[in-house]
Steps between C-alpha positions, in 0.01 A plus 500: 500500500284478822167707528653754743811561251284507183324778658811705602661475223217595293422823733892589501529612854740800522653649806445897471715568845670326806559701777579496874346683810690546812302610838499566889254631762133509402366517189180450281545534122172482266633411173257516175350282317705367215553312140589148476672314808677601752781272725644607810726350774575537841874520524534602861235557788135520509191684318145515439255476197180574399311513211132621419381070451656450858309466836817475677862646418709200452845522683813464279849418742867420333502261214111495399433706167180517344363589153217803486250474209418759280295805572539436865609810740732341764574657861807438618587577903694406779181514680159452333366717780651730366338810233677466166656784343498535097792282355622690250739676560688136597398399174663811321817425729506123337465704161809710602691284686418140471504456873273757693598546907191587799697634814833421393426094437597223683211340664348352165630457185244399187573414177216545215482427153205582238433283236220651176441238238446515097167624320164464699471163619652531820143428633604125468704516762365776701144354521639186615730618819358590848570885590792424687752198466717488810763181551647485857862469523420131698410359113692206469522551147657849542823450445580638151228787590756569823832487241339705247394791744857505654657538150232760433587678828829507409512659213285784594707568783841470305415571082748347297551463146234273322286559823184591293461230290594289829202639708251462195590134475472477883163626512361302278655183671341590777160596364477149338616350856249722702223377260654089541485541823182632559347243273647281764394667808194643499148449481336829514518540123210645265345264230667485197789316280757556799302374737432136320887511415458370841280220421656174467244375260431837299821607478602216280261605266546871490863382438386296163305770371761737533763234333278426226246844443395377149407141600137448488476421843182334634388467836578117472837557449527756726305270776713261458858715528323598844428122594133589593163437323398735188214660757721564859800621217221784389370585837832513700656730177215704463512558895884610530549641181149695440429406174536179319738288353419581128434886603849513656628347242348771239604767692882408523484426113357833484834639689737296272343626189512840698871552560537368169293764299698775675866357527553392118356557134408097487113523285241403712393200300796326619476592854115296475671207372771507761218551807307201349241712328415308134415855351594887513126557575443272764808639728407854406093409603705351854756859529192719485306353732781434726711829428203714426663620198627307154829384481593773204338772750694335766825516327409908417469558892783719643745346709286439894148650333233448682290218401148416593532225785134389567618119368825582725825428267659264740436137508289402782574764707 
C-alpha cells in the first residue's frame, strides 16, 4: 500500500455519526471541541467558520466541505459578525434526530460526519494536518467528493434499508478523497510525513520504506530512490518531515510492532525478526525508547492508555 493508506488502515478510522443541519435567518453556533476528525459539507447556501488557529473566518458556499482537526472548537454562522450561541442543543438534536432544523431550515443545509480512530496513535495523523482542511467546490479533482456527498445527502434525507452501512462506507470515501485532494491542493500544510507525501523526490522514498519496513535501508539507497545526492536527500527529508530518514523509519517500525502487540498473541521475538531487528533485545532496546514502555508492558496497556509521548509515537510527525 501507499504511505497515506498504510497509515489509515493501521489507525482504523471509524465514523461515530453522520448527521445533517438545516437553517434560515441568522445564526451563530459555537460547537466544542472534539475527538478525532470531523467532515462537513455545504449542501445548499452559505456559512461561516472559525476556529481558535484562525485570524480570519474562512467562508464555506455550496459544494466546498472541509475537514476540522481534532480538539478544535468550530463556530459556525451565517454571519461571523455575529455572537455565537452554545451549540448544543443542535448537537443533542443530531443525537435525537439525525438531522437538527434552526428556524424551520431551508437557507443552508450541512452535512457532518465524525471520524475517531483505533488505540492512541492518532497523533500521526493529527500532528501532521493544518487546523482546518477546506477544498472549494471549484477543485477540479472534486468530482467523486461531489457524487459521494449527494449519495450521502440522500440517504439522510430519505433512510432506507442498508442506509447505515451505506453512509459509513460513504464517509470514509470521502475522508480518503478530502485528504487526496488536499495533498493536491494545498500548500499551507504543517511539517511532517503528509506534507513530503507531496514531495516528488521524498515521497518515493517514504513509499519504499513503507513497502519494505524490515529492509535495512541506508541513506544511499534511499538517495538514490529520491534521485538526489546522499547529503540534499538528508537535508530536504529532515526539513519536511522533522526528523530523519532512519528516525522516521524507527518510529513507523515502532507502530507496526505496535498494532501488532495489541491486535494478536504472535511472541514478540518474531515480530523483531519480521521489523528487521536480528534479536528480541535489540527491537525491545528500540520499543522503549521509542514507545516509552517495553513491548510486554506495551502489550499489558488497556485498550487507548495513555502513554508517555515525549519521543512522540508517530513517525516524523
Amino acid at each position: 500500500m501507499d504511505p497515506l493508506s498504510d497509515v489509515l488502515s493501521l489507525l482504523r478510522p471509524r465514523s461515530q455519526y453522520y448527521a445533517g443541519f438545516d437553517a434560515a435567518g441568522d445564526w451563530s453556533f459555537d460547537f466544542p471541541a472534539h475527538e478525532g476528525i470531523k467532515f462537513t459539507a455545504v449542501m445548499r447556501g452559505t456559512c461561516w467558520g472559525v476556529t481558535d488557529e484562525l485570524e480570519q473566518p474562512v467562508r464555506f458556499d455550496e459544494g466546498d466541505c472541509f475537514l476540522l482537526n481534532s480538539g478544535r472548537r468550530l463556530v459556525l454562522s451565517s454571519d461571523p459578525t455575529l455572537p455565537a450561541q452554545s451549540g448544543e442543543h443542535i448537537l443533542g438534536a443530531v443525537g435525537r434526530d439525525g438531522i437538527a432544523t434552526h428556524n424551520g431550515g431551508g437557507d443552508v443545509f450541512l452535512i457532518s460526519g465524525r471520524f475517531s480512530f483505533a488505540d492512541r496513535h492518532a497523533a500521526v495523523l493529527f500532528d501532521a494536518l493544518p487546523p482546518v482542511m477546506n477544498i472549494p467546490k471549484a477543485s477540479s479533482q472534486a468530482e467523486v467528493l461531489r457524487w459521494s456527498l449527494d449519495q450521502w445527502a440522500s440517504e439522510l434525507r430519505h433512510p432506507r434499508p442498508g442506509g447505515v452501512l451505506m453512509s459509513t462506507h460513504l464517509a470514509h470515501l470521502m475522508l480518503v478523497q478530502v485528504l487526496r485532494l488536499f495533498l493536491e491542493t494545498s500548500s499551507d500544510l504543517p511539517k511532517g510525513w503528509f506534507l513530503a507525501l507531496t514531495d516528488r523526490q521524498i515521497s518515493p522514498a517514504i513509499a519504499s520504506m513503507h513497502a519494505e519496513p524490515a529492509r535495512h535501508w541506508t541513506l544511499e539507497e534511499l538517495a538514490r530512490i529520491a534521485g538526489i545526492s546522499r547529503t540534499v536527500f538528508a537535508q530536504r527529508f529532515k526539513a519536511l518531515v522533522g526528523s530523519t530518514a532512519m528516525d522516521y523509519l524507527a518510529r513507523w517500525r515502532m507502530l507496526l510492532a505496535a498494532d501488532r502487540l495489541r491486535s494478536g498473541s504472535e511472541n514478540i521475538a518474531s515480530i523483531a525478526f519480521s521489523l528487521g531487528y536480528e534479536s528480541e533485545s535489540a527491537f525491545s532496546t528500540a520499543f522503549k525508547r521509542i514507545m516509552s514502555c517495553s513491548p510486554t508492558q506495551y502489550r499489558r496497556l488497556p485498550s487507548g492508555g495513555p502513554v508517555d509521548d515525549s519521543g512522540r509515537d508517530d513517525p516524523g510527525c
